[in-house]
C-alpha positions in Angstrom: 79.9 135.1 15.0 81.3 131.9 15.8 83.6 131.6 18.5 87.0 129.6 17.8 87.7 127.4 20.7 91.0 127.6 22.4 93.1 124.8 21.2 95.5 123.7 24.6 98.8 123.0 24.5 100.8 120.9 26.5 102.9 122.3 29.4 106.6 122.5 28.8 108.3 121.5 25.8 109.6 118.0 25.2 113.4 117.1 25.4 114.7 117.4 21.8 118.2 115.6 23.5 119.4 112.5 25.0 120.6 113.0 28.6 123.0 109.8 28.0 124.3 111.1 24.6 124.8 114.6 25.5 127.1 113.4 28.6 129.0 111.3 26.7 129.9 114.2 24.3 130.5 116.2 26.7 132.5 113.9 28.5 134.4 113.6 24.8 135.4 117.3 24.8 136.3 117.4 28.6 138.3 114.2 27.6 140.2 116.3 24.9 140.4 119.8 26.1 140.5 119.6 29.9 138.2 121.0 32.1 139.8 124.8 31.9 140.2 123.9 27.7 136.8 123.0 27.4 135.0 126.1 26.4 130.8 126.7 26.8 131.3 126.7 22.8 133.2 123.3 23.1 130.5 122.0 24.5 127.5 123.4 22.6 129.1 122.1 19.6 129.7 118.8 20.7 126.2 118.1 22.6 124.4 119.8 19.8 122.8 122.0 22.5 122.8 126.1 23.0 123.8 127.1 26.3 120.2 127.7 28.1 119.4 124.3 26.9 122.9 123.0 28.1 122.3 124.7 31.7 118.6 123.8 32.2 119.4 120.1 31.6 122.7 119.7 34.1 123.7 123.4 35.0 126.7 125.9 34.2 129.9 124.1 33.2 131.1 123.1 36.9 128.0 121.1 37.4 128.3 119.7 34.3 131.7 118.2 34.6 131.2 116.9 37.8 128.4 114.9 36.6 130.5 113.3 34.1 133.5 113.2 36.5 131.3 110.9 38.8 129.7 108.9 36.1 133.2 108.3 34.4 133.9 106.9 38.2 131.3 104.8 38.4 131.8 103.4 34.8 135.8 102.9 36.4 134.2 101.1 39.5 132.4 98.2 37.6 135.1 97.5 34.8 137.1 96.9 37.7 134.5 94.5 39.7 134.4 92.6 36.3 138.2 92.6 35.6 139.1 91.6 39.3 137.5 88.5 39.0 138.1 86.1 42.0 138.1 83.2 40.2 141.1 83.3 38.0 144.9 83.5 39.4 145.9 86.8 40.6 148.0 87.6 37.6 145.6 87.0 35.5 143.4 89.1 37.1 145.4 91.5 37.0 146.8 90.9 33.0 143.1 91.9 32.2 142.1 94.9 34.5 145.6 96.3 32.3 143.7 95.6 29.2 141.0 96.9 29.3 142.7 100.2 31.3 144.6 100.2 27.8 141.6 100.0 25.5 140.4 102.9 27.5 143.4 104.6 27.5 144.1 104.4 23.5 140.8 105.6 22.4 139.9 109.0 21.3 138.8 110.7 18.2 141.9 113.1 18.4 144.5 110.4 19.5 145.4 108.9 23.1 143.4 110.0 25.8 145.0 108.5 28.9 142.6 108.0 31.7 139.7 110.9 32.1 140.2 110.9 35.8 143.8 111.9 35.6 143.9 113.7 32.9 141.0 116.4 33.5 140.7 116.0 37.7 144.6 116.4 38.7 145.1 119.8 36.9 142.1 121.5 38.6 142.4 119.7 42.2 144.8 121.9 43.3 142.2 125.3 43.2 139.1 123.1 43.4 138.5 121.5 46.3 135.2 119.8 45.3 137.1 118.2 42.3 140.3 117.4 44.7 137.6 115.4 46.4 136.3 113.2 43.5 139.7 112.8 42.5 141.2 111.8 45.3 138.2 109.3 46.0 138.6 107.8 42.6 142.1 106.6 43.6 141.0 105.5 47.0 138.4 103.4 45.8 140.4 101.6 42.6 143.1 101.4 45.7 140.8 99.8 48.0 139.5 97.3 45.0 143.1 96.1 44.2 143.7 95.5 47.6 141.0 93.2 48.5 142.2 91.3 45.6 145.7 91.1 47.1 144.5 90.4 50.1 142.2 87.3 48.8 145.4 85.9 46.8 147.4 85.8 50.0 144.6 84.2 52.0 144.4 81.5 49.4 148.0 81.1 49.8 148.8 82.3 46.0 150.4 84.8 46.9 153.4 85.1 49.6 154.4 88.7 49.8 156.2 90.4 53.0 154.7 93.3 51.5 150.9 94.4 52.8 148.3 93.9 50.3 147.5 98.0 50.6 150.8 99.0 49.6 151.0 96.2 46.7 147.3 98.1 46.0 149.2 101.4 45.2 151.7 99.9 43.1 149.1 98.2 41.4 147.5 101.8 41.0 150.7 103.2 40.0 151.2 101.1 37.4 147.8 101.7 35.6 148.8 105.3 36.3 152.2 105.3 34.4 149.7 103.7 31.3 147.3 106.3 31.6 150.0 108.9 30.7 151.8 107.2 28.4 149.6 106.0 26.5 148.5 110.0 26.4 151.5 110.6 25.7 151.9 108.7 22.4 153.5 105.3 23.7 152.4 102.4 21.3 150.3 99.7 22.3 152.8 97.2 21.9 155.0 99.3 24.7 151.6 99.9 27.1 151.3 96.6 27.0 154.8 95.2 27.9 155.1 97.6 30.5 151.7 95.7 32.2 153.2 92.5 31.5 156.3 93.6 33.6 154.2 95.2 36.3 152.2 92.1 36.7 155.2 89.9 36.7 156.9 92.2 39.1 153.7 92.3 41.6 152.9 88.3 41.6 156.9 87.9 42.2 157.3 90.2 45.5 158.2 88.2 48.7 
C-alpha cells in the first residue's frame, strides 16, 4: 500500500479585500447614512465583505468608523497644508482652500455630502465622547492651520487686522462650515461659491 503524502497548506488564508478600498466604501456609506444610519448590512454591501470578515479586518462598527473618522482627518489635514500655501496672497490662499472644500463638499453618489466630519461626528458627539474628541480635534487643528496663516499675512504686513489672527481662524472655519451644510443641503455651486468669495473678501478687508 502506498502511502499518500500529506500535501501542506499554508497558514491562514490570504486577504480576498483591499484594506484602502474597503475604507473608502465604508467611509461612502458612513458619508450617506450617518454613523447611527449606517447599518452592519450597509456596510457589508458596500465593502463587499460579510460581517466576520468586516470585524476581523478593523473590528465591530465603532472601530470601524473611527478609523475612517481619523483617516478622513488626516486626508482634511494635508489638502489644507497644500491649499494654505505661503507663497501666494492671503486671499488667494484662502479662494483655493474654499475650492477644493467645495469639490469635496458637492460630491457624492446620492447628491451633496457636506463635509464627513460634520456631518457623521456632530450628531454622535453628544453620547460619544470618544467621537466628541475627534471631532472637536478636527476643528482645533483646521483652526490652528488658518491661524498660522493669518498670523504669517499680518507679519508680512498684508494684512492689518485689529482682530487676532485666532479669532479671524474661526471665522475662517465658520465659513467653510456654513459650505459644508449648504452645499448638503442642496445649495448650487454657483451660490457655494459666491458665499466663499464674500467670506474671503470680508476676511482680507477686517481692520
Amino acid at each position: 500500500m502506498v502511502q499518500k503524502k500529506s500535501v501542506r497548506r499554508p497558514r491562514g488564508r490570504p486577504r480576498a479585500y483591499d484594506p484602502d478600498q474597503a475604507l473608502a466604501q465604508a467611509t461612502a456609506a458612513f458619508w450617506d447614512a450617518g454613523y447611527s444610519g449606517a447599518s452592519l448590512e450597509d456596510l457589508t454591501a458596500a465593502t463587499g465583505m460579510n460581517k466576520p470578515s468586516l470585524y476581523g479586518a478593523f473590528g465591530n462598527k465603532h472601530a470601524l468608523y473611527m478609523t475612517v473618522l481619523e483617516q478622513y482627518r488626516a486626508m482634511g489635514r494635508e489638502a489644507m497644508r497644500e491649499a494654505l500655501s505661503y507663497e501666494l496672497p492671503l486671499a488667494d490662499a484662502l479662494r483655493r482652500v474654499y475650492a477644493r472644500a467645495i469639490e469635496i463638499y458637492t460630491a457624492g453618489g446620492r447628491g451633496a455630502r457636506g463635509c464627513f466630519l460634520i456631518g457623521t461626528a456632530a450628531t454622535e458627539s453628544v453620547l460619544d465622547p470618544k467621537i466628541r474628541r475627534v471631532f472637536a480635534d478636527g476643528l482645533h487643528e483646521l483652526d490652528a492651520q488658518l491661524e498660522a496663516r493669518f498670523t504669517h499675512a499680518m507679519e508680512r504686513g498684508e494684512l492689518q487686522s485689529g482682530i487676532g489672527a485666532g479669532d479671524l481662524a474661526r471665522v475662517a472655519c465658520g465659513i467653510m462650515n456654513s459650505l459644508a451644510l449648504r452645499a448638503r443641503a442642496g445649495d448650487s455651486r454657483r451660490v457655494l461659491e459666491a458665499t466663499a468669495e464674500a467670506g474671503v473678501r470680508l476676511l482680507c478687508s477686517l481692520g
